[in-house]
DOKERO-774441 format. One line per field, with one value per residue: residue in three letters; x negated, y, z of N, C-alpha, C in turn. Coordinates in pm, whole numbers, plus 50000, padded with zeros to 5 digits. Last residue first. Layout:
BEGIN
residu	(ALA, ...)
n_px	(X, ...)
n_py	(Y, ...)
n_pz	(Z, ...)
ca_px	(X, ...)
ca_py	(Y, ...)
ca_pz	(Z, ...)
c_px	(X, ...)
c_py	(Y, ...)
c_pz	(Z, ...)
***
This chain:
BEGIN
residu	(UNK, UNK, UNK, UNK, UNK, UNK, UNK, UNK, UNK, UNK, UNK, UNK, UNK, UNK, UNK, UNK, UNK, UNK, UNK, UNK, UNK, UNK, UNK, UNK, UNK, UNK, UNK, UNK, UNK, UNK, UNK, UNK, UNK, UNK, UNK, UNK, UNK, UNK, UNK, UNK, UNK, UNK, UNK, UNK, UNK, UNK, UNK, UNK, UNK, UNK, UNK, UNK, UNK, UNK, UNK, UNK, UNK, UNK, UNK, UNK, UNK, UNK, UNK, UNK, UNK, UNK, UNK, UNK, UNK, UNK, UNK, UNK, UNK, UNK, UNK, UNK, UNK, UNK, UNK, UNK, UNK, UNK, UNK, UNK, UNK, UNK, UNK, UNK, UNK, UNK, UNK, UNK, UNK, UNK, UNK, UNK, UNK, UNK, UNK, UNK, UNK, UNK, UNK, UNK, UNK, UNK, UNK, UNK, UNK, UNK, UNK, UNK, UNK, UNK, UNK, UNK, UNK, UNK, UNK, UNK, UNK, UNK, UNK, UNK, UNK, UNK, UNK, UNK, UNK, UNK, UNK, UNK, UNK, UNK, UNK, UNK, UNK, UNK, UNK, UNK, UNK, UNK, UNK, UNK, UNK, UNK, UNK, UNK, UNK, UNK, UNK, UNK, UNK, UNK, UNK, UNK, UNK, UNK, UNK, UNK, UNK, UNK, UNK, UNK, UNK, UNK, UNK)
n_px	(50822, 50588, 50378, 50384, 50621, 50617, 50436, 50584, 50807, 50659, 50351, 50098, 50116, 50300, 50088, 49970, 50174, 50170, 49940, 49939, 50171, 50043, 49819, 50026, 50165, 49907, 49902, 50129, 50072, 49689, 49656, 49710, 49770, 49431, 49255, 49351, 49462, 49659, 49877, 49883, 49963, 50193, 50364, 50390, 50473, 50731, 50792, 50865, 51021, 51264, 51368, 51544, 51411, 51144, 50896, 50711, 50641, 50813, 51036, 50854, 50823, 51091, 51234, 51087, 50952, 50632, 50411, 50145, 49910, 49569, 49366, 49184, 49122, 49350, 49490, 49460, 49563, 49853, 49957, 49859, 50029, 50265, 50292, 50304, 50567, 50675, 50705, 50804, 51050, 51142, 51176, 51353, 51601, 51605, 51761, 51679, 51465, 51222, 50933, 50725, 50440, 50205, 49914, 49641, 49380, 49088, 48933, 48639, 48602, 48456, 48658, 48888, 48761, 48775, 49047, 49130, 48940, 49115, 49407, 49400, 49291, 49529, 49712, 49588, 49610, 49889, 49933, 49706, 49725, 49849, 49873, 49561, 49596, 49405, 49443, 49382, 49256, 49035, 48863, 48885, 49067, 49155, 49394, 49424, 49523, 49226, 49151, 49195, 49072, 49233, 49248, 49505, 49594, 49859, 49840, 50008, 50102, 50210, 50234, 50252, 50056, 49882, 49579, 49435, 49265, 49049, 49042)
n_py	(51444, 51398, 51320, 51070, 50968, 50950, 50772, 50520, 50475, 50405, 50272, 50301, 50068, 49917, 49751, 49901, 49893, 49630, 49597, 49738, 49622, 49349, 49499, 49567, 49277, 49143, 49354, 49288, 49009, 48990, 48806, 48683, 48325, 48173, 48201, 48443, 48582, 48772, 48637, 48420, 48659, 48756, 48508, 48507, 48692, 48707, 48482, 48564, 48784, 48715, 48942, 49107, 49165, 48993, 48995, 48958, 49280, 49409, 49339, 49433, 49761, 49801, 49770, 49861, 50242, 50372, 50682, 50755, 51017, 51036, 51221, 51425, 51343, 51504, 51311, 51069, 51201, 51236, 50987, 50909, 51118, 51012, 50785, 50847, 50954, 50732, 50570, 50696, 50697, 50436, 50356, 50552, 50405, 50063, 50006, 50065, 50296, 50292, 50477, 50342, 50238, 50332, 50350, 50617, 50566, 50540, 50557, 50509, 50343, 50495, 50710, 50533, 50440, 50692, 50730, 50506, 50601, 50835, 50768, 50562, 50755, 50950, 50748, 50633, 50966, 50962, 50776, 50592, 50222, 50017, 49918, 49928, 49945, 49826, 49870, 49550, 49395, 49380, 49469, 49398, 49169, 49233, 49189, 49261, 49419, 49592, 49583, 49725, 49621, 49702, 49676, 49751, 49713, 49824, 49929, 49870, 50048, 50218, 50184, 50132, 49936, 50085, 50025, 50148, 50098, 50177, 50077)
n_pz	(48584, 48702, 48560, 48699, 48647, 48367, 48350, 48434, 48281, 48062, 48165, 48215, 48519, 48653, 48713, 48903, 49127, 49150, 49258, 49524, 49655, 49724, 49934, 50101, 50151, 50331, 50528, 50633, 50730, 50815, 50534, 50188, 50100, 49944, 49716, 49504, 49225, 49187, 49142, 49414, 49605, 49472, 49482, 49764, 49846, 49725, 49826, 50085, 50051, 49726, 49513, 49380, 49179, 48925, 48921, 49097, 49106, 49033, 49179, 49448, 49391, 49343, 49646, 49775, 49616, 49594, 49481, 49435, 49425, 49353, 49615, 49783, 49987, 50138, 50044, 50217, 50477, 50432, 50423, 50682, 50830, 50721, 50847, 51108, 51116, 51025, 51274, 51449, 51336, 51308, 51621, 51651, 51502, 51422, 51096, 50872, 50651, 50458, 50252, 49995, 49998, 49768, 49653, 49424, 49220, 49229, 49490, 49697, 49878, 50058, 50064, 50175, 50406, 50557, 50585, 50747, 50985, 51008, 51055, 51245, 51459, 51493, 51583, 51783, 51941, 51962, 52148, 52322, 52366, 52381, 52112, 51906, 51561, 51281, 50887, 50769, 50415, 50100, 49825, 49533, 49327, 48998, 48760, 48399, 48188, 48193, 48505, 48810, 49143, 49480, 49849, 50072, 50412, 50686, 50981, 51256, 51409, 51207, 50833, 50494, 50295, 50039, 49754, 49470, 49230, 48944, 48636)
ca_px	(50980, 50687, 50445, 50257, 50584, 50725, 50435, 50438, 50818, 50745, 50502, 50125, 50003, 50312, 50203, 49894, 50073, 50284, 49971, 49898, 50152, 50161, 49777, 49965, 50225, 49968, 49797, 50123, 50199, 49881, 49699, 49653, 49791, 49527, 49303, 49340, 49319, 49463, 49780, 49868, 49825, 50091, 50316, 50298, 50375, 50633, 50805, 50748, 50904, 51276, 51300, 51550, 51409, 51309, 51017, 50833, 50506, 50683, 51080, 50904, 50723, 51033, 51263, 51081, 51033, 50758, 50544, 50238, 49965, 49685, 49374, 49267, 49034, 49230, 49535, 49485, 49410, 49743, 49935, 49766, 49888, 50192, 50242, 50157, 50448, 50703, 50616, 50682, 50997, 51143, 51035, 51227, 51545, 51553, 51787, 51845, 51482, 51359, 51001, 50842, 50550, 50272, 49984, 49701, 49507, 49185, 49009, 48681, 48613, 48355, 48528, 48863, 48790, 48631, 48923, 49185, 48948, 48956, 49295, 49452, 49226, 49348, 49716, 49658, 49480, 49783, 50010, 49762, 49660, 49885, 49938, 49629, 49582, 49509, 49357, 49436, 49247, 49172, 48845, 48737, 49062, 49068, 49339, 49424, 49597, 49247, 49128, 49300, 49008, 49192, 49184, 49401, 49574, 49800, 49881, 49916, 50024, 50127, 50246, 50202, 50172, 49886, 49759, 49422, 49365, 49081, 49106)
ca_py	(51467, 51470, 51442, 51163, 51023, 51007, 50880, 50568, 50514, 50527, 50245, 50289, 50177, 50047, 49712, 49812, 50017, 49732, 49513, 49772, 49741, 49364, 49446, 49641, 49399, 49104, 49337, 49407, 49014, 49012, 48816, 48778, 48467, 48214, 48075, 48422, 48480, 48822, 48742, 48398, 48528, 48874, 48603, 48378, 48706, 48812, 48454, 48445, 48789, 48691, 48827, 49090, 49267, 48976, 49015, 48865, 49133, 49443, 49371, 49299, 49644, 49828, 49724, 49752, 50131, 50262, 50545, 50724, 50919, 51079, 51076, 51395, 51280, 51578, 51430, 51098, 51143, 51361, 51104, 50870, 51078, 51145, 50767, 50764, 50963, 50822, 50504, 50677, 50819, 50465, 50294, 50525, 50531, 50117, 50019, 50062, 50227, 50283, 50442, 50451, 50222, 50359, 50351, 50532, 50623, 50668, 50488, 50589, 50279, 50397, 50715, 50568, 50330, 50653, 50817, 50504, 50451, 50788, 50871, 50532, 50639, 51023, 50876, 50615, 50895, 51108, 50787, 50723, 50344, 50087, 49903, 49883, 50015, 49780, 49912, 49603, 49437, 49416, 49448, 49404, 49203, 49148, 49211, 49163, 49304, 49469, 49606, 49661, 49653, 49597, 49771, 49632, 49812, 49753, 49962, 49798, 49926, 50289, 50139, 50224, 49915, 50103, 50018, 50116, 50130, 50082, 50163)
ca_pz	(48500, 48789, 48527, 48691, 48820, 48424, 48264, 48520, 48424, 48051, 48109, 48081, 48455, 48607, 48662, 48772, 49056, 49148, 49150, 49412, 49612, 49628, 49797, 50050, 50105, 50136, 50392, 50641, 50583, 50833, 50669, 50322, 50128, 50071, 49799, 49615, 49240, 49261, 49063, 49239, 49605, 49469, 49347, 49681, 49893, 49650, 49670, 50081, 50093, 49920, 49566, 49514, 49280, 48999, 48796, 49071, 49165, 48962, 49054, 49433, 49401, 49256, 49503, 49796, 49647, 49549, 49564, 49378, 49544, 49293, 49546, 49622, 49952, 50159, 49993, 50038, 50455, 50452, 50334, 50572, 50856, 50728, 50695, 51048, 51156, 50960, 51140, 51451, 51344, 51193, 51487, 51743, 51494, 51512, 51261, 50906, 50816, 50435, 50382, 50039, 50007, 49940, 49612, 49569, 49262, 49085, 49421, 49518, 49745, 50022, 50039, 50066, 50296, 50542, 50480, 50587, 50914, 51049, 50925, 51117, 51424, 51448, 51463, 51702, 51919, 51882, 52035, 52319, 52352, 52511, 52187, 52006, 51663, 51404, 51012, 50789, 50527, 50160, 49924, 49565, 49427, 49100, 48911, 48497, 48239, 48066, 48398, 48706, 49005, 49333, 49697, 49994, 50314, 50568, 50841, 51165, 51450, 51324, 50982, 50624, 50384, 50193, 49857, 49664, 49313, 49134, 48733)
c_px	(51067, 50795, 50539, 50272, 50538, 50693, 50479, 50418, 50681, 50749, 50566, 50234, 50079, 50274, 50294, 50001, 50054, 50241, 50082, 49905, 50084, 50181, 49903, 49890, 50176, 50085, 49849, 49994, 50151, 49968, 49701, 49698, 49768, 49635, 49436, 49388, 49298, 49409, 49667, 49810, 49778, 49935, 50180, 50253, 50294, 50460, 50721, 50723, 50822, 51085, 51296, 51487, 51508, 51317, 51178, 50885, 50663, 50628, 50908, 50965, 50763, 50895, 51191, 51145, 51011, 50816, 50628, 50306, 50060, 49754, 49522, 49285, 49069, 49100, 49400, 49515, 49375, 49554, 49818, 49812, 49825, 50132, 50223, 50228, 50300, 50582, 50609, 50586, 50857, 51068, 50998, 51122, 51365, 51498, 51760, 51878, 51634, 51404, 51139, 50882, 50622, 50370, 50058, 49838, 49570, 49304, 49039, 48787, 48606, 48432, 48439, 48734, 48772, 48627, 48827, 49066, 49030, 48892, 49195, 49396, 49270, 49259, 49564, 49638, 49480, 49670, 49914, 49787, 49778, 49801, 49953, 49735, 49649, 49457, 49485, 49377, 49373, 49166, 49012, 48773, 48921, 49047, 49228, 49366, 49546, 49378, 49183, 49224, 49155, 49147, 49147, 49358, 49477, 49734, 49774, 49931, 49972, 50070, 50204, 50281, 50185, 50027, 49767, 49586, 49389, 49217, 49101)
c_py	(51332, 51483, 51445, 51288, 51060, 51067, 50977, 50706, 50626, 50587, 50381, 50276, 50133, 50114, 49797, 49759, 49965, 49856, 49593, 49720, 49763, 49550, 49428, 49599, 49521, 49169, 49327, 49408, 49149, 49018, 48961, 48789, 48544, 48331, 48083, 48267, 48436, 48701, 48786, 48526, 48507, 48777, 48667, 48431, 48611, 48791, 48587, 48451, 48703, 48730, 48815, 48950, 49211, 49084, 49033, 48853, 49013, 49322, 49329, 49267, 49468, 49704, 49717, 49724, 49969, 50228, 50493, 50614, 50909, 50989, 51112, 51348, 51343, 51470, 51518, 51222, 51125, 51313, 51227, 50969, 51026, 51193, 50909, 50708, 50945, 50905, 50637, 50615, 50814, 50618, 50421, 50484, 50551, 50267, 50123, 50056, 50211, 50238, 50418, 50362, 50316, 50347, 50301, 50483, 50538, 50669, 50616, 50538, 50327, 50343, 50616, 50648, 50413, 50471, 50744, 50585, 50449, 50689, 50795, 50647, 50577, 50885, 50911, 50695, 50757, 51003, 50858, 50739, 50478, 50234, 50025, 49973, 49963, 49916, 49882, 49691, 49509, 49374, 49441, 49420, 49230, 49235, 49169, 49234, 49255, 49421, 49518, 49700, 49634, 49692, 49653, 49763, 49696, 49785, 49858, 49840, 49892, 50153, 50229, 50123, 50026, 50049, 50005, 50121, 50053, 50158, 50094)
c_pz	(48519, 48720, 48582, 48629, 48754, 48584, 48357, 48442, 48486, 48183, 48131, 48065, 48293, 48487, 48578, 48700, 48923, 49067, 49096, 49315, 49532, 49559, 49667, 49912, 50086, 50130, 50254, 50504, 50529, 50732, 50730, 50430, 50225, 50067, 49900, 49674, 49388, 49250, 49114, 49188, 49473, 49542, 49390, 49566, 49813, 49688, 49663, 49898, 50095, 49978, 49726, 49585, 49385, 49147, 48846, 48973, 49088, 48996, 48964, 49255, 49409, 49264, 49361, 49705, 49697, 49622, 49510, 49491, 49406, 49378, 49491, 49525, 49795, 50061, 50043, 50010, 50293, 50448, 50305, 50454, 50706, 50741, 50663, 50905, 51077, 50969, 51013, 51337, 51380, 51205, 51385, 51666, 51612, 51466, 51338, 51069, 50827, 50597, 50338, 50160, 50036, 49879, 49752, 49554, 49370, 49122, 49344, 49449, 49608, 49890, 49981, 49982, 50185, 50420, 50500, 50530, 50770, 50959, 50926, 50999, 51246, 51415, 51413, 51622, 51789, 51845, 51931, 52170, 52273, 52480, 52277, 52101, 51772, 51506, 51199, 50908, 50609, 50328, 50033, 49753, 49477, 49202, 48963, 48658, 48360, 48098, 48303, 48579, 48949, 49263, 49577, 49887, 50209, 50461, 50778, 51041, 51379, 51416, 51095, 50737, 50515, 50227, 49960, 49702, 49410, 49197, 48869)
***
């Protein structure tokens, strides 16, 4: 199974693609798409599609996997980032990729075992299960790649049943 994970963002969405066969990961490609700064909000927007569909084309994933949104502060962020995950929604959905979300609880629970791990402990986990000299850069990555391990983690448990029949 490949599955693909997205840290959404509107600066920097994050994004990785693993193999899960057998138990195990291997990482075939990861990354993040950047949109600069001073450029036009819309345009942003039409770049983060652009660049997510044309990944998912080249990867063919069997299923996607996105963080659920959670914002305590900044309303401003939290509507622009909302934004551009409505965007990539909509870029998985014209590709009709099966979407599945998680929680920061769920994916740290899934990469750790433990749900309230601290971010350096998921980021070292989710290094360790891919096999990776390094952890990915931007964080925004190695929380898309944790995503999908998350996924793979899933695959076959009551839970994962449960989204894919919506019960």
């Amino acid at each position: 199974m490949i599955i693909f994970g997205i840290d959404p963002g509107y600066a920097i969405v994050g994004w990785g693609c693993v193999r899960y066969e057998r138990g195990r990961f291997l990482p075939l490609d990861f990354g993040a798409v950047l949109t600069p700064a001073g450029m036009d909000f819309s345009r942003r927007l039409e770049l983060i599609y652009d660049e997510l569909t044309a990944l998912f084309v080249r990867f063919q994933p069997d299923a996607l996997s996105v963080e659920k949104l959670y914002f305590k502060n900044n309303q401003k962020t939290a509507i622009d980032v909302a934004e551009a995950r409505g965007v990539i929604l909509l870029a998985a959905q014209k590709q009709r990729l099966p979407l599945f979300e998680y929680t920061p609880l769920q994916v740290k629970s899934a990469v750790t075992g433990y749900g309230k791990a601290e971010k350096p402990q998921v980021m070292e986990m989710t290094r360790r299960l891919l096999g990776l000299r390094e952890v990915p850069k931007p964080d925004d990555t190695a929380d898309a790649l944790a995503l999908t391990i998350c996924h793979g983690q899933m695959g076959g448990t009551a839970l994962k049943r449960r989204l894919v029949s919506g019960r």
